[in-house]
C-alpha positions in Angstrom: 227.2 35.8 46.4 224.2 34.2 44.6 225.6 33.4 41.2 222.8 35.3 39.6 224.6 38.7 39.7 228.1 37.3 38.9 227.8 38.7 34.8 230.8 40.9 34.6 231.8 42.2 31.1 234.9 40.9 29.9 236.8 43.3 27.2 239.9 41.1 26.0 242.3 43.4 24.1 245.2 42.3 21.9 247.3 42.4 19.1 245.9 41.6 15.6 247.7 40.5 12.1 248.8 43.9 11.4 250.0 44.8 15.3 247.6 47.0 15.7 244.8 46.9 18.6 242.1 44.1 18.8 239.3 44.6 21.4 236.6 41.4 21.9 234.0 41.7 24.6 232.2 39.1 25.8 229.4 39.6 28.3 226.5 37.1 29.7 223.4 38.7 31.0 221.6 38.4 34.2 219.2 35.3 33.2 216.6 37.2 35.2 213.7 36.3 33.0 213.4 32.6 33.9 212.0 33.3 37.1 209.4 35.8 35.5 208.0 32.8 33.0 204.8 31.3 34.3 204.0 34.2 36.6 201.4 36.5 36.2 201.7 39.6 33.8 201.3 42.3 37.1 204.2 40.3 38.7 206.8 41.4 36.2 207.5 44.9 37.1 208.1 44.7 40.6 210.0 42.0 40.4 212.3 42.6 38.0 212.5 46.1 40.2 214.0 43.8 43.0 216.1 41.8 41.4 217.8 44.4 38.6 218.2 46.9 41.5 220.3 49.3 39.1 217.8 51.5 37.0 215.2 49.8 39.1 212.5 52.7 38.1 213.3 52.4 34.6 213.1 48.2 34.6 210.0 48.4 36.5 208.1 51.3 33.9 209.6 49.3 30.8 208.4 45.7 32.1 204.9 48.0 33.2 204.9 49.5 29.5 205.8 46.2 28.1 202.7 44.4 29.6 200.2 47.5 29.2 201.0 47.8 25.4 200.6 44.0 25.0 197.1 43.8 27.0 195.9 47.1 25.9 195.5 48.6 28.8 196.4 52.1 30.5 200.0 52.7 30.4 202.0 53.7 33.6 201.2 57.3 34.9 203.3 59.8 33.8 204.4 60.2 37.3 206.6 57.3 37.1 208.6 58.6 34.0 209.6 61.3 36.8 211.2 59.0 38.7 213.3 57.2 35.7 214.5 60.6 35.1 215.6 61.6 38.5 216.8 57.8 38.7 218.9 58.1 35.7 220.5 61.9 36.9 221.7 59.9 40.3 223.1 57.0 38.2 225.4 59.1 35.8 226.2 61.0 39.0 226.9 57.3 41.1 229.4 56.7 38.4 231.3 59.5 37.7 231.4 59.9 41.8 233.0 56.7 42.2 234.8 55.4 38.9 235.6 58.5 36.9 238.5 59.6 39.1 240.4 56.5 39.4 240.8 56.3 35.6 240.1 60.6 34.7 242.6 61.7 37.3 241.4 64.5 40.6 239.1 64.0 42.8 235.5 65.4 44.5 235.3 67.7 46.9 233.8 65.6 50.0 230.9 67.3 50.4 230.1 66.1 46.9 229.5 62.2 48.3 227.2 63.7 51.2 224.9 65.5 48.8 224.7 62.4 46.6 222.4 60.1 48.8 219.7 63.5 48.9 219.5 63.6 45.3 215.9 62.3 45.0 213.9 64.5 43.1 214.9 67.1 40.2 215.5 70.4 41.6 218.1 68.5 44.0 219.6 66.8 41.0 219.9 71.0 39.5 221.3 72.6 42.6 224.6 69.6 42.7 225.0 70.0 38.9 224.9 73.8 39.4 227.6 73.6 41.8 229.9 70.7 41.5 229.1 69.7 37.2 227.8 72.7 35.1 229.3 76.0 37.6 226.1 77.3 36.0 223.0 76.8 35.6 221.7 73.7 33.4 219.7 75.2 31.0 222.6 78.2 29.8 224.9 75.3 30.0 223.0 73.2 27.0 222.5 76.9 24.7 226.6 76.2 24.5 228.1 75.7 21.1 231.0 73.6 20.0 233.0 76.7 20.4 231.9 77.9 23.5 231.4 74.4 24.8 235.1 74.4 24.3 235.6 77.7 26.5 233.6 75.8 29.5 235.6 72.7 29.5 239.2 75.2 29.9 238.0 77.3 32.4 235.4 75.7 34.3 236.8 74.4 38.0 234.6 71.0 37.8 235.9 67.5 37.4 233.9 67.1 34.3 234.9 69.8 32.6 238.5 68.5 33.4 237.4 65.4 32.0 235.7 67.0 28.6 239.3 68.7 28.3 240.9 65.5 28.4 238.6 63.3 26.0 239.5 66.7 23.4 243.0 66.4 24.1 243.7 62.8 24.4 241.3 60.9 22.0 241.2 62.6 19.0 242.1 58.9 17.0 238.8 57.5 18.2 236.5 58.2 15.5 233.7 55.6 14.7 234.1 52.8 12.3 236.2 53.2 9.4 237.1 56.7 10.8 233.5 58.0 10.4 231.2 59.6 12.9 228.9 57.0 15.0 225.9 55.9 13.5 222.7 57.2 15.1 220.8 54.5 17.1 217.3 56.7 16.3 215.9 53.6 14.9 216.8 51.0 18.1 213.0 51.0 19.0 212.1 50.5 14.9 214.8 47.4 14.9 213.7 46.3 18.3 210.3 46.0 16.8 211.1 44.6 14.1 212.9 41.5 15.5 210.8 41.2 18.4 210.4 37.3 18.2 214.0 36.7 17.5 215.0 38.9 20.1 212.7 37.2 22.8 213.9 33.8 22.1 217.2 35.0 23.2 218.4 35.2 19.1 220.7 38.7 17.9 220.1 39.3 14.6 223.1 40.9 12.7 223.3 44.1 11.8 222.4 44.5 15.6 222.3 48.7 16.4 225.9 50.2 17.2 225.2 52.0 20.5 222.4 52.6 23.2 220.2 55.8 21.4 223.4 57.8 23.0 221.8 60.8 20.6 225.5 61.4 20.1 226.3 65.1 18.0 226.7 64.5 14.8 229.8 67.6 14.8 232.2 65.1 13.2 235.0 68.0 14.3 234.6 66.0 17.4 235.9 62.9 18.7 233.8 60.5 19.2 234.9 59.9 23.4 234.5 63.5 23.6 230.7 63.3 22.4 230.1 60.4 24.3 230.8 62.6 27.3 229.1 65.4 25.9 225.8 63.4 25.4 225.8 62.2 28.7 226.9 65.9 30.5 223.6 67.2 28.2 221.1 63.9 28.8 222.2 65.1 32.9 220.9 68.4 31.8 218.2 68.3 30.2 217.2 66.2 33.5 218.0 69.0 35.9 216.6 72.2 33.3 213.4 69.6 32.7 213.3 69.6 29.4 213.5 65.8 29.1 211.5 64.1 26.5 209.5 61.3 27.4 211.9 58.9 29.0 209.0 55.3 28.8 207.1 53.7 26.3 205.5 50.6 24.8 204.4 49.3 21.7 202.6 46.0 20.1 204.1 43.4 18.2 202.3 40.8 16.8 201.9 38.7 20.3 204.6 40.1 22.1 204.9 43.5 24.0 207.9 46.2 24.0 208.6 48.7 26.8 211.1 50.9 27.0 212.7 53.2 29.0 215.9 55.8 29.2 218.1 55.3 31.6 221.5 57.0 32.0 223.2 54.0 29.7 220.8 54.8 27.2 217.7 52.7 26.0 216.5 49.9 28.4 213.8 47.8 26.4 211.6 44.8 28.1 209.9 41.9 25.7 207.1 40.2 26.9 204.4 37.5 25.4 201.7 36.3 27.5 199.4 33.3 26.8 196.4 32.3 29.1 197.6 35.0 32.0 200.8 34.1 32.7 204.2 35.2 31.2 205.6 33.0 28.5 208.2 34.7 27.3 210.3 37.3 28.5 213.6 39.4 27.4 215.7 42.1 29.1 217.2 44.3 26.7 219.8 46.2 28.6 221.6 49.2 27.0 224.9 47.1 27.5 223.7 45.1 25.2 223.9 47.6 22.0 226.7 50.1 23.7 229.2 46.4 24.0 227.6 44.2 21.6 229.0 42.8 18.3 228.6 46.7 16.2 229.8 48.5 19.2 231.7 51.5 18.9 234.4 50.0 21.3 236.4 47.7 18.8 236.4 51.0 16.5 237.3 53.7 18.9 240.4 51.2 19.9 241.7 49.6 16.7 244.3 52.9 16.5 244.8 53.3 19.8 248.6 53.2 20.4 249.6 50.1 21.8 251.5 51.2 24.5 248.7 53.1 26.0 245.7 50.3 24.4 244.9 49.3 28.8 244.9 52.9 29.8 242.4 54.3 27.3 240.3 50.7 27.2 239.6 51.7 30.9 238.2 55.3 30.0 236.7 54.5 26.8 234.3 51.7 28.9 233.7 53.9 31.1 233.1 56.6 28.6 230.0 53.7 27.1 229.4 52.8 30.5 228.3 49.6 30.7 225.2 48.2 33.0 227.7 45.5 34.9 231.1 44.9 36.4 233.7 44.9 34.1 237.1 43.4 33.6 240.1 43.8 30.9 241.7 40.7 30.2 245.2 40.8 27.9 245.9 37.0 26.7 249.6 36.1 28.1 251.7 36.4 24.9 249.6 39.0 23.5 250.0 41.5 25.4 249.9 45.2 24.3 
């Protein structure tokens, strides 16, 4: 395997001074951008679309919006933001079809894989949600309430309503920092912006933002694994019901260029600066990034975790995030938990 791709995320959990749960995680991107420097600026989005294969749409329209917003030209057609959406739909789907049962519990009914690999535009993406995620249509599914949201995830026969019933039931401990709600990331694109030229040189200026733009509820009656589900059950529909907001973008800095996209992690955000036609600096800003970074909700969710059970829920809470990579956890030999 080229050595390129081997970047998994490492969460090391264990014990700190007062026994309680101590989670680190370290992750190294894929150095990708070194063979985008001294290219052209109308090489960067295709090629970043073959080597980041995952959310290849949304690498390709942020590294497109990136270089459009910097030379002032015409953006991406809108056209393209339909296939981040429909991109990001199949993603949450790829993962909660393969990873979520392992560590959730139950499993899909086969037909479910089948139907996966034809989900390539949005009403496809609405007809499997209506029948194997939602048991309704999208759109009545997002008028729920808290309470009513409650009522689906009981009686609902879909594995993630199942799962929704289990984050209520089983997570209730992980709040956000200091036992508060999570912070909004509404700002990430603001703070991008605003560190541009650190961030390109490869620099992470502290306070760095605490999750991906998850647009988490802010219904602190709610725990905060259970809203991370819940945003990503309503980002999947709002996809299928098309009421979407615009998923790409880019903006000028100074001499460097931000694109971004949404993608089912949450916001995927390309840097570029170009000097005499050719690519002189480049960043990839990958939702891991923010949702397992130095703020990220992970340390806080599992600092009163109950030690016995700290491995078990580290597995559903990462997967809960959902990071862009291969993961691992890692206990230290005489630190166990």
């Amino acid at each position: 395997m080229n050595p390129l791709w081997q970047t998994p995320l490492v969460l090391t959990l264990a014990r700190d001074a007062r026994g309680g749960v101590c989670a680190r995680a370290q992750w190294q991107p894929v150095a990708v951008e070194r063979l985008l420097l001294r290219r052209s600026p109308e090489e960067a989005g295709p090629l970043v679309a073959r080597l980041l294969t995952l959310c290849a749409q949304a690498h390709q329209g942020a590294a497109g919006q990136a270089v459009a917003a910097l030379q002032e030209t015409p953006a991406p057609q809108p056209a393209f933001d339909e296939r981040i959406r429909v991109e990001a739909g199949r993603e949450t789907l790829r993962r909660w079809l393969v990873d979520f049962p392992a560590v959730f519990g139950r499993r899909w009914l086969p037909e479910a894989f089948a139907e996966w690999h034809g989900l390539n535009t949005r009403q496809a993406l609405d007809a499997f949600c209506q029948r194997h995620v939602y048991a309704m249509p999208a759109g009545d599914w997002l008028a729920l309430d808290t309470a009513a949201l409650r009522d689906w995830a009981a009686t609902a026969d879909t594995l993630p309503a199942a799962w929704l019933t289990s984050c209520w039931r089983e997570f209730e401990y992980a709040s956000g920092p200091d036992g508060q709600s999570a912070p909004p990331s509404a700002e990430l694109l603001a703070w991008i912006g605003a560190n541009a030229a650190r961030l390109i040189e490869g620099d992470l200026p502290e306070p760095a933002p605490a999750h991906a733009d998850l647009a988490l509820s802010g219904d602190e009656r709610i725990g905060l694994p259970a809203r991370l589900l819940l945003a990503r059950l309503r980002a999947l529909a709002e996809i299928c019901a098309g009421e979407s907001s615009p998923c790409s973008g880019g903006e000028r800095h100074g001499d460097i260029g931000l694109g971004w996209a949404r993608t089912a992690r949450g916001m995927l955000a390309h840097l570029v600066r170009i000097e005499r036609g050719r690519l002189t600096g480049y960043r990839v800003l990958p939702p891991t990034l923010w949702n397992f970074g130095p703020q990220s909700l992970l340390p806080a969710m599992l600092k009163s975790a109950p030690p016995e059970q700290a491995r078990a829920d580290a597995e559903r809470l990462v997967l809960l995030l959902d990071p862009c990579t291969a993961y691992r956890i890692d206990m230290p030999e005489g630190d166990h938990i």
